[in-house]
VEXTORZA-92843 format. One line per field, with one value per residue: residue in one letter; chain; x, y negated, z negated of N, C-alpha, C in turn. Coordinates in Angstrom, 1 decimal, decimal comma, m for minus. Each point is the difference from the previous one (the first is absolute). Layout:
<recs>
aa: c(a	...)
ch: c(A	...)
n.east: c(X	...)
n.north: c(Y	...)
n.up: c(Z	...)
ca.east: c(X	...)
ca.north: c(Y	...)
ca.up: c(Z	...)
c.east: c(X	...)
c.north: c(Y	...)
c.up: c(Z	...)
</recs>
This chain:
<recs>
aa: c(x	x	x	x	x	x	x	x	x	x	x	x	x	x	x	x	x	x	x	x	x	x	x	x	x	x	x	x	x	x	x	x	x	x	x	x	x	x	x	x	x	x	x	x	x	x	x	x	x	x	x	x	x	x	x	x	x	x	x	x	x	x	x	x	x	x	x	x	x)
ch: c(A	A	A	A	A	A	A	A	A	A	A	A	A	A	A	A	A	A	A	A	A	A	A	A	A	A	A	A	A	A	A	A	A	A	A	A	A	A	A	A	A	A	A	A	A	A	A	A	A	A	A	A	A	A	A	A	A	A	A	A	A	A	A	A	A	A	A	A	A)
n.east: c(153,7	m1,1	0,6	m1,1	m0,3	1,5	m0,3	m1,3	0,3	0,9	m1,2	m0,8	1,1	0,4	m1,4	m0,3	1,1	m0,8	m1,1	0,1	0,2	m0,4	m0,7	1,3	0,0	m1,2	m0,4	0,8	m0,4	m1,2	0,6	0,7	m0,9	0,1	m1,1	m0,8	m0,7	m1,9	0,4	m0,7	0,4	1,2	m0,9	m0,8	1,2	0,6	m1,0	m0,2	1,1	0,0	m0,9	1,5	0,4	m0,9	m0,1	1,0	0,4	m1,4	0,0	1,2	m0,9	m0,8	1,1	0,5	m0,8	m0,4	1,3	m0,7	m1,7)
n.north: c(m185,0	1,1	0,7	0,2	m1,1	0,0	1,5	m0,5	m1,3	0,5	0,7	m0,4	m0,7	1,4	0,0	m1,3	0,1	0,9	m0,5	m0,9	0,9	0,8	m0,9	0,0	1,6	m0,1	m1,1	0,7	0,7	m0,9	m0,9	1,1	0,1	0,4	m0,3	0,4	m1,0	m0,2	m0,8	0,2	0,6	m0,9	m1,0	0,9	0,1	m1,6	m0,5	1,1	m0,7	m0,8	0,5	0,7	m0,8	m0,8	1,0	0,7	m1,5	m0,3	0,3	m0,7	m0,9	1,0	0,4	m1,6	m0,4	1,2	0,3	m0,7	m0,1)
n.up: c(m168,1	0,2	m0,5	m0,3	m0,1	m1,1	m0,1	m0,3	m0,7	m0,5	m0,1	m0,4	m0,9	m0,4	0,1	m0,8	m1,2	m0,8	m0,2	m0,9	m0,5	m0,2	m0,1	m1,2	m0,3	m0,5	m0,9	m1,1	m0,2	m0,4	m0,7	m0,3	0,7	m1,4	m0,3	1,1	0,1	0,1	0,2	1,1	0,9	0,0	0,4	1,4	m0,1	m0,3	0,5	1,0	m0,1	m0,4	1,1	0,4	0,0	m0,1	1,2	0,6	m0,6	1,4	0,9	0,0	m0,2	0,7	1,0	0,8	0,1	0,4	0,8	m0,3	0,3)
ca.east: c(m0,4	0,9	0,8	m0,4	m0,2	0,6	0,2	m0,8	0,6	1,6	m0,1	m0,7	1,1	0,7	m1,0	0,3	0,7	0,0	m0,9	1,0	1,3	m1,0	m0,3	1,1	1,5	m0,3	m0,1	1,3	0,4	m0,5	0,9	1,1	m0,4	0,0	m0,9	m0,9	m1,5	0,0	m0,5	m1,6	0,4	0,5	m0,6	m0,7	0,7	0,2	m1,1	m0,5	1,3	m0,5	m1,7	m0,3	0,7	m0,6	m0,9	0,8	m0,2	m1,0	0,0	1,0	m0,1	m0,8	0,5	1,5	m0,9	m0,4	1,0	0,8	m0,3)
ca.north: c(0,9	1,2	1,0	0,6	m1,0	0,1	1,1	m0,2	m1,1	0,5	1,0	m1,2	m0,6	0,6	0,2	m1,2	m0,1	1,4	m0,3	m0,8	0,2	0,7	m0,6	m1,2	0,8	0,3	m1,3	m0,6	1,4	m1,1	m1,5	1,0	0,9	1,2	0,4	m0,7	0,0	m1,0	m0,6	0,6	1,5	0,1	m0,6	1,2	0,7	m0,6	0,5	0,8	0,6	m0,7	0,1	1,2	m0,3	m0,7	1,1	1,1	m0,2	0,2	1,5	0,8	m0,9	0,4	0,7	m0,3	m0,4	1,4	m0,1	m1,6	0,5)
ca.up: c(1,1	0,0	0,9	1,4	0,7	1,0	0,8	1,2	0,9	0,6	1,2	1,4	0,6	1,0	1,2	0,8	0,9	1,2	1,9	0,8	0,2	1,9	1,0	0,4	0,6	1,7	0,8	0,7	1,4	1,6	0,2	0,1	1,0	0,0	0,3	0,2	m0,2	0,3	m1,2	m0,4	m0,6	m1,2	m1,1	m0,5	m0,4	m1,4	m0,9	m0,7	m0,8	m0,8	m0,5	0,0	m1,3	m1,0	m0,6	m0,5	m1,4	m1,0	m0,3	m1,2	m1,4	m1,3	m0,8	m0,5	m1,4	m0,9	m1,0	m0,9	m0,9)
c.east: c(0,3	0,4	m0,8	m0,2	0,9	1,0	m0,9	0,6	1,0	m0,3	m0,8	1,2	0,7	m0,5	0,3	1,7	0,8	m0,5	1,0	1,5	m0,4	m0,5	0,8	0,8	m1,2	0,3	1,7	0,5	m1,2	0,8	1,4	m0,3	m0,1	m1,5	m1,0	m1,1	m0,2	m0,6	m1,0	0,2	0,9	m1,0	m0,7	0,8	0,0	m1,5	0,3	1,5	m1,1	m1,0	0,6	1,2	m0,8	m1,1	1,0	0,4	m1,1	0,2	1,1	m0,3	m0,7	1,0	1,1	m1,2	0,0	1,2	0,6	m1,1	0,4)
c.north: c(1,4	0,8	1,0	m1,9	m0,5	0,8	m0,3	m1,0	0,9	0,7	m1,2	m0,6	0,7	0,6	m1,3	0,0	1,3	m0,8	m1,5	0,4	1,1	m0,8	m1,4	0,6	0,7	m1,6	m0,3	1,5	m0,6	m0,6	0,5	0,4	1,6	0,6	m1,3	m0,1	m2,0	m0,8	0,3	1,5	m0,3	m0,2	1,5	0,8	0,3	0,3	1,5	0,9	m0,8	0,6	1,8	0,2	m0,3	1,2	0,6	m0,6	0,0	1,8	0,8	m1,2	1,2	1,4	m0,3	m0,7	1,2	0,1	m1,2	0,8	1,1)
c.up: c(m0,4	0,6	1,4	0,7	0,6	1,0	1,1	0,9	0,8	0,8	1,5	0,2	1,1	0,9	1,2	0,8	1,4	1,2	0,2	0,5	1,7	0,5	0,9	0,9	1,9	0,8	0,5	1,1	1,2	0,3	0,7	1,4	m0,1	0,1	1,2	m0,5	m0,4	m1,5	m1,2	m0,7	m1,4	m1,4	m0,8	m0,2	m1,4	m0,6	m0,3	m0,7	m1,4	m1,1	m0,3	m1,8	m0,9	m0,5	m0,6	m1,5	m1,2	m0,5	m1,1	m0,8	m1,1	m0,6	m1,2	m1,7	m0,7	m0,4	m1,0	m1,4	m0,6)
</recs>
């Protein structure tokens, strides 16, 4: 494998565990009572923490590549 592939992996990995790790710590501040909201809202929550990460790495993938080249 090479080295931008797997810079690429490392960086999607820490994209993934960035949104699981936000969307575990709003589900337990629901469970906590510290925040309300209803189930439904949590799920869209979770989407769009998700859908707003997975852009913001697509987006620094092309710079963190320009520098490996």
């Amino acid at each position: 494998m090479s080295l931008e592939s797997k810079i690429g992996k490392a960086v999607l990995d820490l994209g993934d565990i960035i949104k699981a790790t936000v969307v575990m710590e709003i589900a337990k501040s629901k469970s906590e009572g510290r925040i309300e909201m209803t189930s439904d809202e949590l799920t869209y929550l979770a989407s769009i923490v998700s859908n707003s990460i997975d852009s913001s790495v697509r987006n620094g993938m092309d710079g963190i590549m320009r520098l490996v080249k």
